[in-house]
C-alpha positions as CSV (number, residue, x, y, z in Angstrom):
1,X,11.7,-11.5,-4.4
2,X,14.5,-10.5,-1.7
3,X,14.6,-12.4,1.7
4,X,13.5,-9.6,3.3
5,X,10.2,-9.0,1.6
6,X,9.6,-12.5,1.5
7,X,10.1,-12.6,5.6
8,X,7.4,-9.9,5.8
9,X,5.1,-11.4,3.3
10,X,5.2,-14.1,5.5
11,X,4.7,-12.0,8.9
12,X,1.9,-10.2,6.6
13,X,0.1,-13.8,5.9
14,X,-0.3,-14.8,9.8
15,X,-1.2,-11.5,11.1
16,X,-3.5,-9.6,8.6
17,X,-7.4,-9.7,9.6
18,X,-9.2,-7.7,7.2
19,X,-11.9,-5.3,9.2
20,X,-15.3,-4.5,8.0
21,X,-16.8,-2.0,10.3
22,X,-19.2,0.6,9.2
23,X,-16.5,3.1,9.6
24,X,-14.1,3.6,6.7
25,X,-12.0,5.4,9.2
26,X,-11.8,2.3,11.7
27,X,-11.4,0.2,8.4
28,X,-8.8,2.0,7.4
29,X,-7.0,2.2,10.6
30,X,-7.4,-1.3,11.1
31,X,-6.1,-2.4,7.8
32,X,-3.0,-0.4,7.5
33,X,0.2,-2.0,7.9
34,X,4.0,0.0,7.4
35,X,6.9,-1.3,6.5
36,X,10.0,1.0,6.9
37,X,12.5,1.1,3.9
38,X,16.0,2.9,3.1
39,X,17.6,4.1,0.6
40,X,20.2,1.2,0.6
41,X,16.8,-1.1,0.8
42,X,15.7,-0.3,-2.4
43,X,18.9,-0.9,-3.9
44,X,19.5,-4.0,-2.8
45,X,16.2,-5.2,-3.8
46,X,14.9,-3.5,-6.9
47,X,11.8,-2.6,-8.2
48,X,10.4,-5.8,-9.5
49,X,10.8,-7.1,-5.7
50,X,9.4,-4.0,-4.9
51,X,6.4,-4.7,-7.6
52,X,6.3,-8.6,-6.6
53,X,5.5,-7.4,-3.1
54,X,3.3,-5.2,-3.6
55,X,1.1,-7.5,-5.8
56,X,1.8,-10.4,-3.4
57,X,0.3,-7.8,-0.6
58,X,-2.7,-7.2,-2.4
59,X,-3.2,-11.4,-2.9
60,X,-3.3,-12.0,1.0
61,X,-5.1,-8.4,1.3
62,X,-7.9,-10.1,-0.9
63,X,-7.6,-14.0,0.1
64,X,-8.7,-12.5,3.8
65,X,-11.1,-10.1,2.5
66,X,-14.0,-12.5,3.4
67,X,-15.5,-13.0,-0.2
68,X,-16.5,-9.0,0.1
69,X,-15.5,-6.3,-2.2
70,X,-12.7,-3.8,-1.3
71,X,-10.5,-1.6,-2.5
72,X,-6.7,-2.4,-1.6
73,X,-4.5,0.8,-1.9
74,X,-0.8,1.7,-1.9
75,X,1.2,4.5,-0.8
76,X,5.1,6.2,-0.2
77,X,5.4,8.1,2.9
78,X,8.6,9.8,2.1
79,X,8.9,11.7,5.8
80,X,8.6,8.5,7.8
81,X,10.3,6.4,5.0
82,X,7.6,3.8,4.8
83,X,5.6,2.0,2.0
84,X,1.7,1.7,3.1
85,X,-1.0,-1.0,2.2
86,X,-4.7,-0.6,3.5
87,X,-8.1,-1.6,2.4
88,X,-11.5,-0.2,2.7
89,X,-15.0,-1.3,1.4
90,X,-15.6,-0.4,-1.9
91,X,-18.9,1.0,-0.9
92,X,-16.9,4.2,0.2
93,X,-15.4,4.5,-2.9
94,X,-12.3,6.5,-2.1
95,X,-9.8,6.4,1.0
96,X,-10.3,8.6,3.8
97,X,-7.6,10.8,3.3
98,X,-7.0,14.5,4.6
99,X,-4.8,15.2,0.8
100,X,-5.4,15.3,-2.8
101,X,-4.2,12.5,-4.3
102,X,-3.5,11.3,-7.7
103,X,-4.4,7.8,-8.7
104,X,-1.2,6.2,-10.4
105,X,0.0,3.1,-11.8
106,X,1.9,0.7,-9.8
107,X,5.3,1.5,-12.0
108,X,4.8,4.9,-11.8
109,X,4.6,4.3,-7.6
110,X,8.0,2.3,-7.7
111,X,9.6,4.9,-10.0
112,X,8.8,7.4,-7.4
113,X,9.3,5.5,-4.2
114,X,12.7,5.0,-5.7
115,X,12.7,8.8,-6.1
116,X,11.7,9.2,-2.2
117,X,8.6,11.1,-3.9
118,X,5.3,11.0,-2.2
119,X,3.5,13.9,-4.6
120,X,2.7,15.9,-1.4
121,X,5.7,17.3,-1.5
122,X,6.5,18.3,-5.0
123,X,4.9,21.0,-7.6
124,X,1.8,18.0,-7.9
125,X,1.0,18.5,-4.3
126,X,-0.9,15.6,-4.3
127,X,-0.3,12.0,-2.6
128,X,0.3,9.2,-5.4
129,X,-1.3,6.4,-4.6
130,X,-2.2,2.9,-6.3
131,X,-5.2,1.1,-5.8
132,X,-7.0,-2.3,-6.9
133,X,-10.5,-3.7,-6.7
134,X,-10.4,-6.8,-4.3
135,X,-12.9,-9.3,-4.9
């Protein structure tokens, strides 16, 4: 994994605190974290950083999740440039987004985070987005 993406894995590890209010919107909210990423970012590292963040993500995601079940999830927001992580309580079953979204594998999210391809903003009109059950 690139320096970089190690040195906010690290940043990730001592500040994430996994909420679990009753609201999916304050959960949400809470557990949402950015990271802002160029063109000449992704190039430098590559996707299988890109994938061995992501994953690595979802491990401290789940290692503070308190022993309860959660759903981590993954997006591209192509207009302000950043990759997304939040979690919510799997009791709410779906994220509490104000889009359609499409449900997608985690190499089809890198191929279109390469891309600078969201969904929203293409003939799909819909956000991709990757998710995983947190235990």
């Amino acid at each position: 994994m690139d320096k970089t993406l190690k040195l906010w894995l690290d940043e990730l590890s001592e500040e994430i605190i996994v909420d679990h209010s009753p609201s999916i919107g304050e959960q949400a909210s809470a557990n949402m974290v950015t990271f802002s990423i160029t063109e000449d970012n992704l190039k430098e590292w590559g996707r299988e950083s890109i994938r061995d963040f992501i994953l690595a993500s979802r491990d401290l995601y789940e290692s503070n999740s308190a022993g309860r079940s959660m759903l981590f999830y993954c997006w591209y927001d192509e207009q302000a440039g950043q990759l997304r992580f939040s979690s919510i309580s799997s009791e709410h079953k779906m994220p509490p987004f104000q889009c359609d979204i499409t449900y997608v594998e985690l190499d089809f999210l890198i191929e279109k985070i390469f891309a600078s391809n969201s969904g929203l903003f293409t003939e799909d009109k819909k956000l991709y987005l990757w998710s995983s059950n947190l235990r």
